[in-house]
C-alpha positions in Angstrom: 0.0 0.0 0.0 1.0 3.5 -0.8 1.0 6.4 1.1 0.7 9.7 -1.0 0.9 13.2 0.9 0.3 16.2 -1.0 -2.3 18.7 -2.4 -4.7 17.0 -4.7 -6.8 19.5 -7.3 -8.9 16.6 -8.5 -9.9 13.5 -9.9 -10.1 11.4 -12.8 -12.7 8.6 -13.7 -11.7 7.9 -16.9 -7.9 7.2 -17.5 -6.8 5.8 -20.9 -6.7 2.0 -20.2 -3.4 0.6 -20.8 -1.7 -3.3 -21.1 0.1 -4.7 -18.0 2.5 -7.0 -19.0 1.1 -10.6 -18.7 -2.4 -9.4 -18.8 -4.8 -9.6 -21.2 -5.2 -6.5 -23.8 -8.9 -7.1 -23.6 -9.1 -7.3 -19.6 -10.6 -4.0 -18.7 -8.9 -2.0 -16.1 -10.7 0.0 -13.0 -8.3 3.0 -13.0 -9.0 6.5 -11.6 -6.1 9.1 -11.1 -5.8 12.3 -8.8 -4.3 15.4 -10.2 -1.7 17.1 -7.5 0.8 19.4 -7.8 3.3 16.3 -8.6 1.5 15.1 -11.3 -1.4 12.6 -12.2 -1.4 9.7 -9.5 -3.1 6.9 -11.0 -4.8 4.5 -9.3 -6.0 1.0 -9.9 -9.5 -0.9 -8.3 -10.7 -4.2 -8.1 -13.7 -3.6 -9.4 -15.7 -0.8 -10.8 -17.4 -0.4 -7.7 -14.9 -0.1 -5.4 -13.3 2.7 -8.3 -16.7 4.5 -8.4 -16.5 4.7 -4.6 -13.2 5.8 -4.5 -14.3 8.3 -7.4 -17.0 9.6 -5.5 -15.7 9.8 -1.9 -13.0 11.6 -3.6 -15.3 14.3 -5.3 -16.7 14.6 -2.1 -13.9 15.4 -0.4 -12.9 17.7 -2.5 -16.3 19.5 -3.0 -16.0 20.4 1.1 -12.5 21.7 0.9 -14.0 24.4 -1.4 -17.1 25.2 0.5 -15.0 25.5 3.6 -12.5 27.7 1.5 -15.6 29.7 0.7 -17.7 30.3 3.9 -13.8 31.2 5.3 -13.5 33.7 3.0 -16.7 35.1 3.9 -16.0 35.0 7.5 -13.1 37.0 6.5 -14.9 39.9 4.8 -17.8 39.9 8.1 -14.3 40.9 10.4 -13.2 43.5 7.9 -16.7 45.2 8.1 
């Protein structure tokens, strides 16, 4: 298991799918990737639930990170006043 520490800006669903060695070029592969200020971090699932989940979750996380940026911001304007 990897750990990766860092800033992500967000996430991919839908990576080009590419041939592992050994594998089967027809196997399809549950891949997602995160963009962050190293590059695109790519990802691969078990299955295409567990990469929607990740997906999602994901999103999610990222989609309060912004709302908290925002209602900060405005807290920061109400002191100013």
């Amino acid at each position: 298991m990897w750990l990766v520490v860092g800033v992500v800006y967000g996430v991919y669903s839908e990576l080009p799918t590419w041939a592992e060695p050994g594998k089967d070029s027809m196997e399809e592969t549950c891949c997602f990737g995160l963009s962050t200020a190293q590059g695109l971090v790519e990802f691969e699932c078990e299955s295409s639930a567990s990469k929607r989940k990740w997906v999602d979750d994901v999103q999610n996380l990222l989609r309060q990170v912004a709302l908290q940026d925002q209602v900060g911001n405005k807290l920061g304007l109400l002191k100013l006043s």
